[in-house]
Phi, psi and omega in degrees: 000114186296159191223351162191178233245098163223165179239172225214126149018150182278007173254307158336290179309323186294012191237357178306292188302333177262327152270065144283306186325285177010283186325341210227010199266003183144142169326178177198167205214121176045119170270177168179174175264148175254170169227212212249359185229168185320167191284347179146219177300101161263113182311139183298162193279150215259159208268126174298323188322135182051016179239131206297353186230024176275052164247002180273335188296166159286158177305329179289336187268330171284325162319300193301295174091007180233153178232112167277131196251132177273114178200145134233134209280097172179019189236089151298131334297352239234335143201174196168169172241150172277168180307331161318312201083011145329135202265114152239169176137200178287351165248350167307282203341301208272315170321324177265357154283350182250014158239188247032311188268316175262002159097061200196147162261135182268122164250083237267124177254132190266170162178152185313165201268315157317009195220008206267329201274324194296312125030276184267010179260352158282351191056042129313313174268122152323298194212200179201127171227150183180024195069018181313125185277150171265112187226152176348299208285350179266334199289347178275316193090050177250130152288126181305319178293326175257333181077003168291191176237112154233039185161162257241353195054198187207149148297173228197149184208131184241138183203034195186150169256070180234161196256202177230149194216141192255151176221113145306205134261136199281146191082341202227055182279053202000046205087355181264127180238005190185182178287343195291315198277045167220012196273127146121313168337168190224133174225134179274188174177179174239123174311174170071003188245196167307319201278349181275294176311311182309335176274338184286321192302309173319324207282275146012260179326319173298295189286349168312317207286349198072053161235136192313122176311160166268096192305091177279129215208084203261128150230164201298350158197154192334309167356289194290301160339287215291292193320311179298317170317302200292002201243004192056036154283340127213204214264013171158197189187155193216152202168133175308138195320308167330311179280303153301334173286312195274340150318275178336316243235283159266335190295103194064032158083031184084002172298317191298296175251171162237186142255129176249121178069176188294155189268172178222144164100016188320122198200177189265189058351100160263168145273120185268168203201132182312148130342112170124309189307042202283331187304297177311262205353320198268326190302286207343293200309285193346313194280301154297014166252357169261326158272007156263337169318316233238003173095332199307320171345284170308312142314343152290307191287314181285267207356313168282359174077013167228032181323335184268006164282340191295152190268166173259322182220176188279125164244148183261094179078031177284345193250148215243000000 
């Protein structure tokens, strides 16, 4: 989930047009709810033994044999629970290849997405992968919005691309082709994200233009959103492109929404890491540079219908 309203280098922006592809690129799968508790079934903590990159963990996390991940699990595709209530998606997916490589179980704990970075600086968490955009300010500890310090910030492993997307009711876009064209409009979002800055910033501008501010409606996850749209609460709705492609997509058998206008804000997805922690950070990147070396990669992000998202190498703190 992009996380703040900066615009971003002409080499950035060129990769807008390559997920855009995403919608058309292949089927996606299943919805579900996340809740307020573990993720579900936990596997015993699994053996470092013979897995080519475990001399890299700290000795403590190798000890364990588990790394717990702070997500909330309510953003299809990218994690969601299956009908079962199995924690799947594109970070379940890539996570157990990279424990695979460090010899290790990712143990994915659901909880709102605003609350995930606080989360791991209590060491409630190892990390957080939760589609998190890796941006200055978190990398900093800045709140986007005030620009205080509000915390010690976290690092970044970077391992995805995605933009931001407006979503209607299909048939009824009430005139909206862009951001500009929301001013008076009532829009939903999930707090805490890009698309929650982006509305506010928007908001702003209308009224600075002498136009009716945008009538704003932050919840605790996409889900919830999506639902209030589909109910005629209001008049559109934002989300990282993926996650909107796949609303669209499945929601009410493709009935439900549409997409509207260009995606925007195009940024990598990190994993984050406490500040200090640098010996994980460095395992993380090692493990995502080998499965991407080694194909596993690749194959999850197509298995998902998202290929033009994919990084070529693992990167640190790359995002602005």
């Amino acid at each position: 989930m992009t996380a703040s309203f900066t615009s971003r280098t002409t080499a950035a922006k060129s990769r807008i047009a390559a997920v855009g592809a995403i919608v058309v690129a292949g089927s996606l799968l299943l919805t579900a709810c996340g809740d307020q508790t573990d993720s579900g079934k936990k596997d015993s903590p699994a053996t470092t033994k013979g897995a080519p990159l475990a001399d890299k963990l700290p000795k403590a996390i190798a000890d364990k044999g588990v790394i717990k991940v702070g997500s909330d699990i309510a953003y299809p595709p990218v994690e969601f629970k299956d009908d079962a209530g199995k924690t799947i998606g594109i970070d379940p997916d890539i996570a157990d290849a990279l424990g695979k490589q460090l010899g290790v179980k990712f143990e994915f704990e659901n909880g709102t997405f605003d609350t995930l970075l606080t989360g791991l600086r209590s060491k409630r968490y190892d990390i957080a992968m939760s589609a998190m955009t890796d941006t200055k300010a978190r990398q900093d500890g800045v709140d986007s919005e005030t620009g205080k310090k509000v915390g010690e910030g976290v690092d970044f492993v970077d391992y995805f691309t995605a933009g931001v997307s407006i979503y209607t009711k299909k048939g009824d876009d009430k005139g909206i082709a862009s951001w500009s064209d929301l001013c008076g409009k009532k829009m939903v979002v999930q707090r805490g994200t890009v698309s929650h800055d982006l509305a506010k910033a928007e908001s702003t501008k209308c009224t600075d233009g002498g136009k009716k501010a945008i009538g704003i409606q932050a919840f605790d996850n996409d889900q919830l959103a999506q639902t209030r749209l589909r109910a005629g609460g209001a008049d559109a709705g934002s989300s990282d492109f993926p996650v909107a492609a796949y609303a669209v997509k499945t929601s009410g058998g493709g009935n439900d929404f549409q997409l509207v206008g260009e995606q925007i804000e195009a940024a990598p997805y990190g994993i984050a890491v406490a500040k200090g922690n640098d010996e994980l950070t460095k395992a993380l990147q090692a493990a995502l540079d080998a499965i991407i070396k080694n194909g596993e990669y690749d194959k999850i992000i197509a298995k998902w219908g998202v290929d033009a998202g994919a990084v070529k190498e693992a990167t640190i703190n790359a995002g602005t």
